[in-house]
C-alpha positions, 0 to 999 in steps of 0.5 A: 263487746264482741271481738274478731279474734280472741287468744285464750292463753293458758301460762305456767309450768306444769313441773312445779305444782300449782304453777301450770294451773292455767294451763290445765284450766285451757286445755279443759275448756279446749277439751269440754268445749266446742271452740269457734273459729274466732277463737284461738287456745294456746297452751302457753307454758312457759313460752314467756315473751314470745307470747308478745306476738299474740298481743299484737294479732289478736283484738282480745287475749285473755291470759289464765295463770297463777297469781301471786296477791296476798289473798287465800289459795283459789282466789281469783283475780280478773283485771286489765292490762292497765290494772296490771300495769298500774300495780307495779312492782307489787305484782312482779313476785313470779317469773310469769308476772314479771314477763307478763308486765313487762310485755304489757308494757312493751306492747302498750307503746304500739298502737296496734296492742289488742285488748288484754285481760289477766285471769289468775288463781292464787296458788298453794304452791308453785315451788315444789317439783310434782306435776299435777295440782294440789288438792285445794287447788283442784277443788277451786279449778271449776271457778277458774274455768267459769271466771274464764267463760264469763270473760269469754262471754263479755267478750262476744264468745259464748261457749258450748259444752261438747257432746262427748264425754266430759274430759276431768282435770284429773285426766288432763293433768295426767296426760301431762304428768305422763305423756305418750306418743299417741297424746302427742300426736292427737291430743283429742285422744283425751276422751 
């Protein structure tokens, strides 16, 4: 089904390990792909319920972040916002799934909540303060990135690869381990 306009959101915090995989993973796909105009990439961190907003302007969001289901580490988890909020407490075990279903449920009173979609890996560790990724999570972050695509896909968005030279997890992850003024001030600099 196509949609007018779609927020693709990358949650979780850089500092604690695993815990910023789904940032890493949209700035990659921000990064590697060309971007069309119907869609919107937002790194989302630890923004928690001022993303809300985003479920009201947008007909689909898309949410990439960590999951914490009983599954082995690089499992990924695609469901709806219903799926999420029919699971109750069993999914409230993370600070980000916490604000995530409590948003959906708050939005899902309004008539005008778009479309939502939770995209989630399950971690190696998100307790431990080290920016950057484990290297198991690593290796499974391209399934990440496809399971995005094809969510992207199924939502009217094909994506293309840019012709620039492919930007790596390891250098995303770098520029946000040791950030420099020159990456704030243009982050298409990571090429």
């Amino acid at each position: 089904m196509a949609h007018k306009n779609i927020a693709l959101i990358g949650i979780g915090n850089i500092m604690f390990h695993d815990e910023g995989l789904g940032a890493y993973a949209v700035k990659y796909i921000e990064q590697n792909y060309h971007i069309p105009d119907n869609l919107t990439v937002v790194d989302g961190g630890t923004l928690g319920f001022t993303l809300m907003t985003y479920y009201q302007e947008y007909d689909k969001v898309i949410i990439v972040g960590t999951g914490s289901k009983n599954a082995p580490v690089g499992t990924i988890f695609s469901e709806s916002s219903e799926e999420v909020m029919n699971q109750g407490s069993t999914i409230r075990k993370t600070a980000n799934e916490v604000e995530i279903t409590m948003m959906l449920e708050i939005c899902s009173f309004h008539e005008d909540m778009g479309e939502v979609q939770l995209i989630t890996m399950v971690p190696e560790d998100i307790t431990e303060v080290c920016n950057g990724l484990t290297p198991t999570v690593l290796n499974h972050m391209p399934k990440l990135v496809d399971a995005t695509l094809k969510e992207l896909k199924k939502s009217g968005i094909r994506m293309y690869r840019t012709f620039c030279k492919k930007v790596s997890f390891e250098r995303i992850i770098d520029t946000y381990a040791n950030p420099k003024m020159k990456d704030y001030n243009d982050m298409s600099k990571l090429i």
